[in-house]
Structure formats: structure tokens, C-alpha cells
C-alpha positions as CSV (number, residue, x, y, z in Angstrom):
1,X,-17.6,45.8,-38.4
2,X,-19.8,48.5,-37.7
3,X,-20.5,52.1,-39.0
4,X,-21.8,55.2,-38.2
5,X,-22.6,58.0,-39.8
6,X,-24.8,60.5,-37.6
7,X,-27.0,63.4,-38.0
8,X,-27.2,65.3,-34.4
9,X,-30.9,64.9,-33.1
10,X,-33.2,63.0,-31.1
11,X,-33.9,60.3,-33.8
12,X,-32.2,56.9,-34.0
13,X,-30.1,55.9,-37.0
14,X,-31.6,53.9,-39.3
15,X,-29.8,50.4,-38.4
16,X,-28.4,48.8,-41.6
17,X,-27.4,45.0,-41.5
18,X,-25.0,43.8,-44.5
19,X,-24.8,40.4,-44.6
20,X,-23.2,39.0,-48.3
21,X,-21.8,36.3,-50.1
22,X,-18.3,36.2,-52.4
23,X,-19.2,37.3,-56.0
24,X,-17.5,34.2,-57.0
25,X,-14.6,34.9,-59.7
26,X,-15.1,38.3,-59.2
27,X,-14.4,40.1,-55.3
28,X,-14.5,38.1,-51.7
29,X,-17.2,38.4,-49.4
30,X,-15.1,41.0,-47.4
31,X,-15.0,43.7,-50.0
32,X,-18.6,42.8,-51.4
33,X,-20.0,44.0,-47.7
34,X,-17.7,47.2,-47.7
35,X,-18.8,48.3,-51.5
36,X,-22.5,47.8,-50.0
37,X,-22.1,49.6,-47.1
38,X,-20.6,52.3,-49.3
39,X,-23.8,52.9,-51.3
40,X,-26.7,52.2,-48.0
41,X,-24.3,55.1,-46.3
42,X,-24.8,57.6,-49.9
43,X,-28.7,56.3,-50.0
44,X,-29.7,56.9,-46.3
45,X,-26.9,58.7,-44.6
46,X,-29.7,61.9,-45.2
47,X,-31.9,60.6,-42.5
48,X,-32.5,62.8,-39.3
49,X,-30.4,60.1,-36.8
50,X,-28.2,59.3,-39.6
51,X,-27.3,55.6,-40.7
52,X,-25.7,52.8,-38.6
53,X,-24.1,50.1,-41.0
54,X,-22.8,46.9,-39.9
55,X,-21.1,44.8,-42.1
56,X,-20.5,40.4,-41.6
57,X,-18.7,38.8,-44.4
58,X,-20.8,35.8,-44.7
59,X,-20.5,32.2,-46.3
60,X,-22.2,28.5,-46.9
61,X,-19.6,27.0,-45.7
62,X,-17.9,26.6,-49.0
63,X,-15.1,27.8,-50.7
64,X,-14.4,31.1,-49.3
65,X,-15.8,30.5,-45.7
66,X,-12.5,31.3,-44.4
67,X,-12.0,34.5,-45.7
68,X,-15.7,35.4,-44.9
69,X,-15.2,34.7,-40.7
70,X,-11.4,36.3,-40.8
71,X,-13.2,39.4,-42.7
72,X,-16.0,39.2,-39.8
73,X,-13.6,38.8,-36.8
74,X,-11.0,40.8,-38.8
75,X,-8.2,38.6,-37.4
76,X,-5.3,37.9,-40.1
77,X,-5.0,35.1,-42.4
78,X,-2.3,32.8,-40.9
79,X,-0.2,29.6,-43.4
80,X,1.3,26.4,-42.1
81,X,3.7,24.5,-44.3
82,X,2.0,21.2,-45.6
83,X,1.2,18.9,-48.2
84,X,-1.2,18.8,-51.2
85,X,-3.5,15.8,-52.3
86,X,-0.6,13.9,-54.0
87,X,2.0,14.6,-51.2
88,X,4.1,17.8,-52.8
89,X,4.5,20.4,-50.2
90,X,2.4,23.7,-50.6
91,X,1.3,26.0,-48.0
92,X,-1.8,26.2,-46.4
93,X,-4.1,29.2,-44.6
94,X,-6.3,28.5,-41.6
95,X,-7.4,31.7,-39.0
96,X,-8.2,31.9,-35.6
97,X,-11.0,33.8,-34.0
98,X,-10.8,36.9,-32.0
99,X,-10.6,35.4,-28.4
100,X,-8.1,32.5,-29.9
101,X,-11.1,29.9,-28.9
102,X,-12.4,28.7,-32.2
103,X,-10.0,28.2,-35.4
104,X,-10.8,27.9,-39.1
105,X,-10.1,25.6,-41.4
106,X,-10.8,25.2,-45.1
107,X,-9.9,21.6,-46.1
108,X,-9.5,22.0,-49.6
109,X,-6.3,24.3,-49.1
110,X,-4.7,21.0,-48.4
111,X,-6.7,18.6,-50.1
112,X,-8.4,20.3,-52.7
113,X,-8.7,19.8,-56.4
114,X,-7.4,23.3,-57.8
115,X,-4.1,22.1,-55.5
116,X,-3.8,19.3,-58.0
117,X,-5.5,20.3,-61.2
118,X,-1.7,19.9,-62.7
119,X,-1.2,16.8,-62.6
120,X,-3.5,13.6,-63.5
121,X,-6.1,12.8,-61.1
122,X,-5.4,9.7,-58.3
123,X,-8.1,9.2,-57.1
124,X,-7.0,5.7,-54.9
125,X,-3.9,7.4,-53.5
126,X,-4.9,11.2,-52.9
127,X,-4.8,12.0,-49.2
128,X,-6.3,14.1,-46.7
129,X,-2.8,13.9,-44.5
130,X,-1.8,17.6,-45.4
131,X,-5.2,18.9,-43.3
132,X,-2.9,17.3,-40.3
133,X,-0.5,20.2,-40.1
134,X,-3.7,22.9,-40.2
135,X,-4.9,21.1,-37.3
136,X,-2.1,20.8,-35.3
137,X,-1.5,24.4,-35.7
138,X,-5.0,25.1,-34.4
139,X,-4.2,22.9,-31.2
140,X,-1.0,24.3,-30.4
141,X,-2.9,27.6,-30.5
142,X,-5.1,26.3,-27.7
143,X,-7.6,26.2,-29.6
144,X,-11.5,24.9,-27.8
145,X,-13.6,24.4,-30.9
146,X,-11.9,23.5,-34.6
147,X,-14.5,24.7,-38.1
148,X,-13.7,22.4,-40.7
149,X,-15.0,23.3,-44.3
150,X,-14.6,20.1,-46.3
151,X,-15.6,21.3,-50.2
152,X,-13.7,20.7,-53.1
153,X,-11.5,17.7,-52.0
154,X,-9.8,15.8,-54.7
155,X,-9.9,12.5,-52.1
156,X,-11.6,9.6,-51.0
157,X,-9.8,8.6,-47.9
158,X,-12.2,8.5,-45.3
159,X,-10.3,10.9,-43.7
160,X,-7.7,8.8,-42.8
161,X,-4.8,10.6,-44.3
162,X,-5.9,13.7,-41.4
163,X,-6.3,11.2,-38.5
164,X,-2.8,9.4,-39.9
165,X,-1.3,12.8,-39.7
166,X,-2.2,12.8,-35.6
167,X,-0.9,9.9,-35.0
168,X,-4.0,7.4,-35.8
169,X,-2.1,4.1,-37.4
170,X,-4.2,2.3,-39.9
171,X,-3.2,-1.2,-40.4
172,X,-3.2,-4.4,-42.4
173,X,-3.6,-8.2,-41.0
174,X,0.4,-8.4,-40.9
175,X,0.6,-5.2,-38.8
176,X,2.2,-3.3,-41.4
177,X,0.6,0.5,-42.0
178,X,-1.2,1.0,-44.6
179,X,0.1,3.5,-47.4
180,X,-2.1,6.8,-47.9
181,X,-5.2,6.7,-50.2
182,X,-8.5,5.4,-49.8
183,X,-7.7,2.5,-53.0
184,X,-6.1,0.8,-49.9
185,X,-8.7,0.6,-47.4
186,X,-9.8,-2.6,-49.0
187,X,-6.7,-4.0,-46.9
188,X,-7.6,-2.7,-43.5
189,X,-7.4,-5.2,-40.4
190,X,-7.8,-2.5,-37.6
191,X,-7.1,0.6,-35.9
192,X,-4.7,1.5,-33.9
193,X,-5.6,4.9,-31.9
194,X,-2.9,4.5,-29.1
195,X,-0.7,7.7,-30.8
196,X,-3.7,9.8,-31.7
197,X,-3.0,13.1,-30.4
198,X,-4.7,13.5,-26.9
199,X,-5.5,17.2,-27.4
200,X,-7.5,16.2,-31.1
201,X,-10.0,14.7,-28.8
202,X,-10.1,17.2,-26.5
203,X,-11.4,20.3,-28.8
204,X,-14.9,20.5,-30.8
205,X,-14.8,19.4,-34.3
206,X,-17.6,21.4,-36.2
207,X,-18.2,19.8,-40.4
208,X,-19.2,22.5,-42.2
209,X,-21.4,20.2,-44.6
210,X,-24.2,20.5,-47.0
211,X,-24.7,17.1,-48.3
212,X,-26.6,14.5,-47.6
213,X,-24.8,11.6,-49.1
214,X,-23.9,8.5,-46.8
215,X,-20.3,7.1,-46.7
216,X,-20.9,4.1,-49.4
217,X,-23.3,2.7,-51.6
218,X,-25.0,3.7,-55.1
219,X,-25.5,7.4,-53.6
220,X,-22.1,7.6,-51.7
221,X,-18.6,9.2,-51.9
222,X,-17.1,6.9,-54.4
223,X,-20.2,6.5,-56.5
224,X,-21.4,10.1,-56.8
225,X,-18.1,12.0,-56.4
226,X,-15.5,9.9,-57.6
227,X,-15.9,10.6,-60.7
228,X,-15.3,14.1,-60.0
229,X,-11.9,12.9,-59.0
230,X,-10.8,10.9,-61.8
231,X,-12.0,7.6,-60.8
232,X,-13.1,5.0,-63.2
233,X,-15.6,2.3,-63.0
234,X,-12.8,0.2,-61.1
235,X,-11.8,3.2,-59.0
236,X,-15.4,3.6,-57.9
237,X,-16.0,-0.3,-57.1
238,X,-12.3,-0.5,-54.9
239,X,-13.0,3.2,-53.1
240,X,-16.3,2.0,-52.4
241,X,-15.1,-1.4,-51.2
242,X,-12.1,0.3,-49.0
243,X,-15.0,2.6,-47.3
244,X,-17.2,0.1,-46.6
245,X,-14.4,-1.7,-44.9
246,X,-12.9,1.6,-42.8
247,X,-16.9,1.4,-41.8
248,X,-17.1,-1.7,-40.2
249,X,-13.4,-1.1,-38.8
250,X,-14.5,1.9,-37.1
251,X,-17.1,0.2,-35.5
252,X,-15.3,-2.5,-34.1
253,X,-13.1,0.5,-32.7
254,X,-15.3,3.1,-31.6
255,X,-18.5,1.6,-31.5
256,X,-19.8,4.3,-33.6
257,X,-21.5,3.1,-36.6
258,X,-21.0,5.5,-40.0
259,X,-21.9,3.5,-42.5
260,X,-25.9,4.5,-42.8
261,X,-25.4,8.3,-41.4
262,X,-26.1,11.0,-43.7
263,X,-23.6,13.6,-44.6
264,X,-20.3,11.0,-44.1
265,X,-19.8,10.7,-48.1
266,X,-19.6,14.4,-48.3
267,X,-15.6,15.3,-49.1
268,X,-14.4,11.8,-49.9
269,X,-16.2,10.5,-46.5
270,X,-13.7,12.6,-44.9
271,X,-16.2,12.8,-41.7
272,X,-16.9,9.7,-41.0
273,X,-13.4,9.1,-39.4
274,X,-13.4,12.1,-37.6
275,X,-17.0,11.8,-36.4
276,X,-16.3,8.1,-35.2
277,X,-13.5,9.3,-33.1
278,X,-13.3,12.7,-32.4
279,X,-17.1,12.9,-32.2
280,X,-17.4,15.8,-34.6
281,X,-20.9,17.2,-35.5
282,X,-22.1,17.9,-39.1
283,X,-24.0,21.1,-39.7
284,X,-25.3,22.5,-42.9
285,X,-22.6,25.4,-43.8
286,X,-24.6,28.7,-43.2
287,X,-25.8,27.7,-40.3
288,X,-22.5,27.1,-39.1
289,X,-21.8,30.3,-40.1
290,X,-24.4,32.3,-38.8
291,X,-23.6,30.5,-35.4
292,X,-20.2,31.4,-35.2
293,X,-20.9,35.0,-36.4
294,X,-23.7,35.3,-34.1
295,X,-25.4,36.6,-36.8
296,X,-29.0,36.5,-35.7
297,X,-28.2,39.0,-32.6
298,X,-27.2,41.7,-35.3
299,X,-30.3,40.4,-37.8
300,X,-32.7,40.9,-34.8
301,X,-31.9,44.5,-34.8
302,X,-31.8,45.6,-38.1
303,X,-34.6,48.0,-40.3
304,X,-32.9,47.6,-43.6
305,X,-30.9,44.0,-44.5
306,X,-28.7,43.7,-47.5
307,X,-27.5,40.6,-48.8
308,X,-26.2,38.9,-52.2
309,X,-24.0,36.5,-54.3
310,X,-22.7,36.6,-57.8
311,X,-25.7,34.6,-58.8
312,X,-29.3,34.4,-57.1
313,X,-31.6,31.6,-58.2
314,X,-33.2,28.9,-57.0
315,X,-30.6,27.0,-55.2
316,X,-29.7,30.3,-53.5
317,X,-33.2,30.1,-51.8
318,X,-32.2,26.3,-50.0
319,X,-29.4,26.8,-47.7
320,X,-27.4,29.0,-49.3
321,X,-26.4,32.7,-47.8
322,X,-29.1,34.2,-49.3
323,X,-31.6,31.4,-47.6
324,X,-29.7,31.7,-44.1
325,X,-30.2,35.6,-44.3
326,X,-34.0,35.6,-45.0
327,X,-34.5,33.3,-42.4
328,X,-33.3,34.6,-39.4
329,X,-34.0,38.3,-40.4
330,X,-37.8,39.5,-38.1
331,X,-40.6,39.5,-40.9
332,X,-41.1,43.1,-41.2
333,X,-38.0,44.1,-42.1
334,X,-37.0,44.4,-45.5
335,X,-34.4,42.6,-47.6
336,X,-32.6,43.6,-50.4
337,X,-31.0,40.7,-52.4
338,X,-27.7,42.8,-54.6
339,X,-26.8,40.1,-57.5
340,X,-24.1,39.5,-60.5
341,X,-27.3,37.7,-61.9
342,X,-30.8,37.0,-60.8
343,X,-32.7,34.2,-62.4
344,X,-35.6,34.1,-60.1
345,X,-39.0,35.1,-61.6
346,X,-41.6,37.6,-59.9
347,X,-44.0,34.7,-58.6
348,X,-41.0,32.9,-56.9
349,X,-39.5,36.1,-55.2
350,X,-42.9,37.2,-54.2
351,X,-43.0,33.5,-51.5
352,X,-39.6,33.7,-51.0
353,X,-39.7,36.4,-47.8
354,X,-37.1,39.0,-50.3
355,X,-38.2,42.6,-50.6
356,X,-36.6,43.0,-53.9
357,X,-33.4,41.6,-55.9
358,X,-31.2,43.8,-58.2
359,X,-28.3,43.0,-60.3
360,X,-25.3,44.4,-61.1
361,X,-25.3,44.6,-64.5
362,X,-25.7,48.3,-66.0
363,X,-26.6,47.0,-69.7
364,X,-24.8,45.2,-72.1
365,X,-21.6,43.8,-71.3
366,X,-19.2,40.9,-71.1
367,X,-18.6,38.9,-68.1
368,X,-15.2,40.1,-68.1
369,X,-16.1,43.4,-68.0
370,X,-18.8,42.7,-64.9
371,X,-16.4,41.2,-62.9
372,X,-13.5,44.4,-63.5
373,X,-16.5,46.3,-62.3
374,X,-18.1,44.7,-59.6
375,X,-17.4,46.4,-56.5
376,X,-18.6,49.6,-58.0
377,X,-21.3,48.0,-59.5
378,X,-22.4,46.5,-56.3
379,X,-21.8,50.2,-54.6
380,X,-24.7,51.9,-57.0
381,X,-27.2,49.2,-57.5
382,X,-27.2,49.1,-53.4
383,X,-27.5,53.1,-53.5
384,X,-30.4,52.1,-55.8
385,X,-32.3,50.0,-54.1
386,X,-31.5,51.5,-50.7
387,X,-33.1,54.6,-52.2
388,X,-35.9,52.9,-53.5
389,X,-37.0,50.7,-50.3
390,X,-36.8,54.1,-48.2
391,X,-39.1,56.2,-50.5
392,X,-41.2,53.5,-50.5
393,X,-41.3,52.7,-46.6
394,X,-43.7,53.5,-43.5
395,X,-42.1,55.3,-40.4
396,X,-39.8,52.5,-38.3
397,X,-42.4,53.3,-35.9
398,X,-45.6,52.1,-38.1
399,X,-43.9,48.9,-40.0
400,X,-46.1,46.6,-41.1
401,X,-44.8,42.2,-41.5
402,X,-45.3,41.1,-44.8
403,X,-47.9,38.8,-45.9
């Protein structure tokens, strides 16, 4: 989304690129950009050329990464009857790009734990099947290329459930299918692909993912997130087992081996199905992002970048937003990092390739009261720092990189 707000003369605008994160618990990545393009127009719209804004609702890949790329295509939010982790119906959102090529997924409408938080945990029966519906949505949309965000699951399935749901048939010795929930992949004899939805492997599966962890083992989905999901000590040792098992089962299938690859524990292993049959690629989250977004194009062009999240630290600075932002933004233009909170201290900011970081807060107050107030909080400490960064720089024409 792009604004301008013009002086008549011979000088260009100065080009403003806003590029932020949700303010988690307190106001979506949508309305962060628009409160911070409200206070770069106040600061800068002074300038001989005026002030060109353009706002892009960004995300990690997380929760929220839907209504970051609807807010950047501005396309609506569309909802698809389906199921939630422990098979009660609920509805679910997904989007679709602009052109109608690429759709949007966010796994843990279907599959997540808030969906379930309730009722007690299961963690050997909670499925991924009500993502199926999402997807078939997307493909009957004529969809080329399907994003799937996978945070927040309250399963350890392997994905199964999803593939089930397109007509994948997981099976026991006897022949008899096997009932939803990773506790009974211990059971599994083979595969049986024959009613898997043609167009499935037809489209481009994208895995928004930002773990590392491999499908089984000590560091693996049952083991490190299990837990998480209400599993006990048993839980962990039969998930694990039943995973290890849909491994070597998809091998035997596919010949794509999952077992050792990193990333398939991420979600309750929910890639490693889809990435031994559909072939889908795992990317970290804001890079998946930014590459959907094309976000680089409107970086390269930029003399002022604002960014932010409800909380700037250190994790902020490895592959969140924040991190994704820095990165692909030239080196002599500045960035402005707008925060809830920042906990980063001078030394670190001064490495990390951020101009300056500001939060919110006013003075004393409550979290409650922060959040109430965060959109026009965000709106005058980016008039702020706007202001200050434009006192302080050199012509456009005489920039300087940093050091």
C-alpha cells in the first residue's frame, strides 16, 4: 500500500518504507504499518518533494502471517468449514493472493492449541485432518503455489491427518485404516497413495518453518514438543516410536528419506509427510515472507525504513522481522526499529545494522494500559524518531553507509 503526500517542486519525495511486525496481544501487523505511516507522514511530509510512504504488513511466518500478507495484498480474509485438533467442527480462515496464484494458510486455525485449550490435551489422537478442507479450498481456487504456516499445532501426526483428508489411506498389516493421531503410527504397514488428490501434487507446497528439529529422536517432535502437547513420558516414547515408523514407511513409498532432515519435527513432524510426497520445501518464515511480498524490490528503494514488534531483543535480531528487514535493506539507509519494549543494550544495537530503536512506552504504566494505547503510541514515537533521523541526516544526495 502506498502513499503520497506531495509538495509541488522539482525534488523527489523522500521514499518511506514501513515494514512491521504484529504488536502481539496488542494490534495486527496491518494497523501497526498504518499508525506508522501516520506519524513518518506528520514528521516528513514538510519536505520540498513531500513524503512517499509504503506500507507491507510483514511476519516470521508465525502466528499472524496470514493477516500480515492479506493486509499486504489487501485481498479479504476467506473461512472454510472444518475441524479442530480433536475432531469438533470450527471454522477456519485461509486467503488468496491478488492474482488468485498463491494461497495462504495458517495451520494452527485447524490444528492449533488455542482451538483446544478447552479441553484436556491428546496428544496420541490430535489430528492435523481439519488443515484438509483449507487445502482443498485453495485447489479448487486454482491455486499454483499453497504457503503453509505450521506454528502452534497441538499434534504429532506426521501430517497424516492432512494427507488422510486428500485421500492418502494409512494402513495397518490387516489392511484396515488406521484411526487419526500419531499414538497409532506405531501400527503402520504401508501407504496407500492411489486416492491422493491429483491436483495436491500438482501445486507448490511452501513450509513456513523456523526450526531446526528432525522428525524423531532425543531432539525431535515428540521429545521436545510433546510435552507442549500434553504428552507424558509414555506419550513421548509411543509418538516417537509411531514417527520413526511413518519414516521408514515413507521411504519404502516415496523413496524420500525424512528421518535425518532438519526442520521435519517442526509442528508435530507435520512436513515430513508432505515433503515426502508432495515435495514441499521448508523455508525459514521471514524469508518466506519477504519472498512472497517481494519485499526487497520496495527495500531497495527506500531513504528512510521503519520496522518493529511488541518486543525487540535478541531473538528479534536471528530471523525474526526485525532481522529479515535489516538485512535486505542497502547499507546506507537508515532504520528505525518502533518497539512495545526494547531490551537490547547500546553495544549490541551499535553491530546490529539498526539506526536507532524506540519504544512505545510514554512513562509509567501498566501493560494494560500500553496495549489500549498502542496504535497511538506507535503513531508519535514514529513522528519521533522520524524527526530525529531527519535533523540528523546528510542530503539523499551525499549519504554516507555505515560502518
Amino acid at each position: 500500500m502506498s502513499k503520497v503526500v506531495h509538495t509541488p517542486g522539482e525534488d523527489a519525495p523522500v521514499r518511506v518504507a514501513v515494514l512491521p511486525d504484529s504488536f502481539k496481544g496488542s494490534a495486527r501487523a496491518t494497523d501497526v504499518a498504518e499508525a506508522m505511516a501516520r506519524g513518518a507522514e506528520r514528521a516528513l511530509s514538510g519536505h520540498p518533494g513531500g513524503v512517499h510512504i509504503d506500507t507491507m504488513p510483514f511476519a516470521d511466518g508465525g502466528e499472524g502471517t496470514l493477516d500480515a500478507l492479506l493486509g499486504s495484498w489487501d485481498t479479504p480474509v476467506l473461512t472454510v468449514d472444518t475441524t479442530d485438533a480433536v475432531g469438533r467442527p470450527t471454522t477456519a480462515r485461509y486467503g488468496l493472493s491478488p492474482d488468485r496464484t498463491r494461497g495462504v494458510v495458517e495451520a494452527a486455525e485447524a490444528n492449533g492449541l488455542p482451538t483446544v485449550s478447552d479441553v484436556p490435551l491428546r496428544p496420541r489422537t490430535a489430528t492435523t485432518r481439519g488443515i484438509g478442507p483449507l487445502v482443498e479450498a485453495l485447489l479448487e481456487a486454482g491455486v499454483e503455489e499453497i504457503l503453509l504456516c505450521i506454528g502452534g499445532s497441538a499434534t504429532t501426526d506426521g501430517g497424516t491427518g492432512l494427507l488422510s483428508a486428500l485421500g492418502a489411506r494409512f494402513l495397518a498389516a490387516d489392511g484396515t485404516e488406521l484411526p487419526d493421531g500419531g499414538g497409532s503410527l506405531t501400527d503402520l504397514d504401508r501407504v496407500d497413495l492411489e486416492g491422493l488428490d491429483p491436483r495436491a501434487r500438482s501445486v507448490r507446497w511452501r513450509i513456513a518453518c523456523d526450526v531446526t528439529n528432525p522428525l524423531v529422536g532425543e531432539r525431535g517432535a515428540a521429545a521436545v514438543f510433546g510435552p507442549q502437547k500434553g504428552a507424558d513420558a509414555e506419550d513421548v516414547r509411543v509418538l516417537d516410536t509411531g514417527l520413526g515408523r511413518l519414516a521408514d514407511v515413507l521411504t519404502e513409498t516415496t523413496g524420500t528419506d525424512v528421518r535425518g532432515r532438519e526442520g521435519m519435527g517442526a509442528a508435530g513432524g507435520l512436513p515430513a509427510a508432505l515433503a515426502a510426497v508432495l515435495g514441499a520445501e521448508l523455508l525459514p518464515g521471514s524469508r518466506l515472507v519477504a519472498e512472497t511480498l517481494d519485499a526487497e524490490r520496495l527495500l531497495s528503494g527506500a531513504d528512510l525504513v521503519i520496522t518493529g514488534e511488541g518486543r525487540f531483543d535478541r531473538q528479534s535480531l536471528d530471523g525474526k522481522v526485525v532481522d529479515a528487514v535489516r538485512r535486505m535493506t542497502p547499507g546506507h539507509v537508515p532504520v528505525l526499529v518502533v518497539a512495545g519494549s526494547v531490551a537490547v543494550g547500546p553495544e549490541e544495537l551499535e553491530h546490529s545494522g539498526i539506526t536507532a530503536a524506540l519504544s512505545i512506552a510514554q512513562g509509567p504504566s501498566s501493560l494494560t494500559r500500553m496495549q489500549e494505547d498502542a496504535l497511538p503510541s506507535i503513531t508519535w514515537t514514529t513522528y519521533n524518531g522520524c524527526r530525529l533521523l531527519d535533523s540528523l541526516a546528510p542530503s539523499r544526495s551525499q549519504k554516507e553507509p555505515r560502518p
